[in-house]
C-alpha positions, 0 to 999 in steps of 0.5 A: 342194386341188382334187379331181376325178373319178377322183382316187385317195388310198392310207389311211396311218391306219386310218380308219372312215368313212360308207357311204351306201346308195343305193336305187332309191326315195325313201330314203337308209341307211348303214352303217360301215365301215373302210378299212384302210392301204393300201387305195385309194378313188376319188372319184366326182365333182369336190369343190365348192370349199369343200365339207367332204368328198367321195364315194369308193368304194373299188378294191376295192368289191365287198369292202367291200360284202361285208363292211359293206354288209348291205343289199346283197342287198336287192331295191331297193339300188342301190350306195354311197359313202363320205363322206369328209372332205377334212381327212383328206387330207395325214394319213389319205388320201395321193393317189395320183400317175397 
């Protein structure tokens, strides 16, 4: 399946998934978290052809960085993204008609 920016998936299965945390220096972190049924992500560049998974935020990103994304209030953060596993798309991950 060939996924493009701006593509939407809706969670049918509960999953837990890898936050990296971006920062304005030299340094990448992460976080878990879990995206719960019914939850929408948004990924955030095309996939490249072959590539395992992809990155997404979810819609509702402001609160899942509340609640998983601890190093939120740090002077230096500069946002997340989820990495996500193309295979769970068809099982845990629906994409959302437009």
């Amino acid at each position: 399946m060939e996924i493009k920016k701006g593509q939407r998936f809706i969670v049918k299965k509960r999953i837990e998934v890898i936050a990296l945390v971006h920062w304005q220096a030299p340094l990448t972190s992460g976080c878990y978290g879990i995206l719960e049924i019914g939850d929408e992500i948004e990924t955030v560049r095309d996939i490249a052809p072959g590539a395992q998974g992809f990155s997404a935020r979810p819609v509702n990103a402001k609160e899942f960085e509340e609640k998983y994304v601890k190093e939120a209030t740090e002077l230096k953060y500069d946002g997340y993204t989820l990495s996500i596993l193309a295979s769970l798309i068809g099982d845990a991950l629906e994409p959302v008609e437009s």
